[in-house]
N, C-alpha and C positions, 0 to 999 in steps of 0.2 A: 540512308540510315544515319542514325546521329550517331557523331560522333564520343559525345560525354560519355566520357567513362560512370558508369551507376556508385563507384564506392567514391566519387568526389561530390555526388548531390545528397542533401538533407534526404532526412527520412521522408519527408510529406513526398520530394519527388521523385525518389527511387521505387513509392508504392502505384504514384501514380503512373511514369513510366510500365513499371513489369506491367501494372494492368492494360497499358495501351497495347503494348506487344504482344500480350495474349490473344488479346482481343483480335489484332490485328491475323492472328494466328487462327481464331476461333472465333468467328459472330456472334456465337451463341454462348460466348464465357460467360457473361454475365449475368443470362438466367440460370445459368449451372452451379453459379456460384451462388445467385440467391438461394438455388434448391437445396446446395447442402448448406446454408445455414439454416435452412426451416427442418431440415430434415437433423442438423447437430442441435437447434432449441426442442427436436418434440423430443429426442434422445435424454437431452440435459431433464426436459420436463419430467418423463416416464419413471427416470432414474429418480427423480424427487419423491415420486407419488406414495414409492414404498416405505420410505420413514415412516415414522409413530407419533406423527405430528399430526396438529387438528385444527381448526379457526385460521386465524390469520397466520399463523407460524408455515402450517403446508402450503400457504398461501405463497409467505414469501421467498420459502424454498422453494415453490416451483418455480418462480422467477429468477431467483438466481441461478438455478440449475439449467434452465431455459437460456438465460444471456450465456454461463459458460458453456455449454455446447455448442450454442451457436455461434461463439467466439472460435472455437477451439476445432472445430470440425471445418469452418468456413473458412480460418487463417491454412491449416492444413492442405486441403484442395487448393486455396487459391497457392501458396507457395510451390508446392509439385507441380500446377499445371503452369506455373510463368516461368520456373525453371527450365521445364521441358519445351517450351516456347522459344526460348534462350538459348538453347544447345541447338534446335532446330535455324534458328538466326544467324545462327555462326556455322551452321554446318557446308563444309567445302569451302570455306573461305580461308585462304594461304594466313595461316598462324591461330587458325581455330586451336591446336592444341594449348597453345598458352594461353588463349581465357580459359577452356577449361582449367590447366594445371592453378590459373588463378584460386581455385576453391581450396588449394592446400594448406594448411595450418603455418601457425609460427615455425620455425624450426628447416623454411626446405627455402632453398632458394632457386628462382628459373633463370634462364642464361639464354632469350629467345634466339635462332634462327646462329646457330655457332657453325653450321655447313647448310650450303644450298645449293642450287643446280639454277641454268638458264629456263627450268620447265616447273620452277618456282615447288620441285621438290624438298622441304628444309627438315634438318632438324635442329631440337631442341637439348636442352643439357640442366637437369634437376639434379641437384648436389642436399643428400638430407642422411640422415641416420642408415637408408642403405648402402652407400657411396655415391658414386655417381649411375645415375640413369638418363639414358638418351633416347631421346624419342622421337621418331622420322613419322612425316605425313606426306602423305602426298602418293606417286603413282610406284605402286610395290618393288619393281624393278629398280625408281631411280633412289627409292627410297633406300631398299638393303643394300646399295653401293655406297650410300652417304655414309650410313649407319655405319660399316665396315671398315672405311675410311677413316670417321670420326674415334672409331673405336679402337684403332692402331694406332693413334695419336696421342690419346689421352694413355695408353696404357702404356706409351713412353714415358710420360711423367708421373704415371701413377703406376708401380707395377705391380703393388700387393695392394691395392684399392679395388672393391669388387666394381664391377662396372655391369650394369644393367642394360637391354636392349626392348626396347619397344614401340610399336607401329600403330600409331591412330587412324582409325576406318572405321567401316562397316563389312571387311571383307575377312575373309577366313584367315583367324589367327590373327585379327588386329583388336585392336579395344574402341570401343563406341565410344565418344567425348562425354557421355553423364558417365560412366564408369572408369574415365581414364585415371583421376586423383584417388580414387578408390584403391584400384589397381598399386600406384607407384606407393603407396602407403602402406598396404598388404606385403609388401618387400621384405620389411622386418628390419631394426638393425641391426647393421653389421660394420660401424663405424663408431668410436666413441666421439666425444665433445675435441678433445685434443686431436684426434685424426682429421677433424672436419676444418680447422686451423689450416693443418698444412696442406690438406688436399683444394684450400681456395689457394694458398700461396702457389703453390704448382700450376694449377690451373688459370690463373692471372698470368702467370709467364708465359704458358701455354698462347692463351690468349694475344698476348703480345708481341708474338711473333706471327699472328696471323696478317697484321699489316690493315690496312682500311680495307673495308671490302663495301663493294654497295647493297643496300637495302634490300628486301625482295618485293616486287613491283604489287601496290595494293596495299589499303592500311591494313596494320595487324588491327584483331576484334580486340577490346578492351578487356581486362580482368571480371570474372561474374566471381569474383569474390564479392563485389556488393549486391551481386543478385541472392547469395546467402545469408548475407548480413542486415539486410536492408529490413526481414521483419522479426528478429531476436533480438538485437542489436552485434557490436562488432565490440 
């Protein structure tokens, strides 16, 4: 798998990337994707036809009605089906949560892999307008020990800071990687602009007393922030 991260390639190759990995995902992308653009142009077309226009005029709103459909229906599908390709790519790979949490807006910052385990269970540490949120993947067990761990920690240095807990999976009571930045956004805030100041200052010390620690074996998946961005722009 390559390694390039998607929000460091030009637009021309982060389009044609997602469409390889689709593809790769789906043989048949690409007549699916020609059908909903013939099927978003006869939509664009049909929606023309009703105007009170005559000669050349209906003529050339049906053409334009026909290319935006076709634009607009065919960018549509293909963006949801190479996203969902993407989450699919990275699913079960140790630090899948942080590409997803990549999709999160201005305003949040990720902290990857702040506790882990020799069985490459981690978690993660999202600091945004909720307080802090921690979020463990990996095998349920080694997981709620990190989590509980991590969260005795941090709420040493934070003690009136809300701290969140959350488990990336497909298992009961965890959150699915397309829904996880969904999720830690849904949070609401509960930190102002000046709290979020001193809750990095705390958390930097924090930090700094954890000492080096090694890596967890396997490269992290790269941010699908550019798999978002890649056809509205960024």
């Amino acid at each position: 798998m390559s390694q390039t991260d998607p929000s460091q390639m030009k637009r021309s190759q982060q389009i044609r990337e997602m469409y390889r990995i689709t593809r790769e995902a789906d043989r048949l992308f690409g007549l699916k994707l020609l059908l909903a653009v013939v099927i978003g142009a006869a939509i664009g077309v049909g929606l023309m036809m009703i105007l009170p226009a005559h000669g050349v005029f209906q003529v050339i709103f049906e053409v334009i009605g026909g290319l935006l459909g076709a634009f607009i229906l065919g960018l549509l599908y293909f963006s949801r089906r190479s996203q969902r390709a993407a989450y699919a790519r990275i699913e079960g790979q140790p630090g899948a949560a942080v590409a997803a949490l990549g999709m999160l807006r201005r305003g949040w910052t990720t902290t990857p892999a702040v506790a882990f385990n020799r069985n490459q269970d981690i978690v993660h540490r999202v600091v945004g307008p909720p307080g802090v949120v921690l979020i463990g993947e990996g095998d349920p067990k080694g997981v709620r020990a990190l989590l509980d761990t991590e969260k005795k920690k941090t709420r040493r240095v934070l003690p009136e800071t809300p701290i969140h807990e959350l488990v990336a999976g497909n298992g009961e009571g965890e959150i699915p990687l397309p829904k996880l930045s969904g999720k830690v956004m849904k949070l609401g805030r509960q930190v102002t602009g000046g709290d979020l100041t001193e809750i990095f200052q705390r958390l930097k010390a924090l930090d700094a007393q954890r000492g080096a620690a090694p890596i967890p074996k396997g490269p992290m998946p790269t941010s699908m922030k550019g798999q978002r961005g890649n056809l509205r722009g960024k």
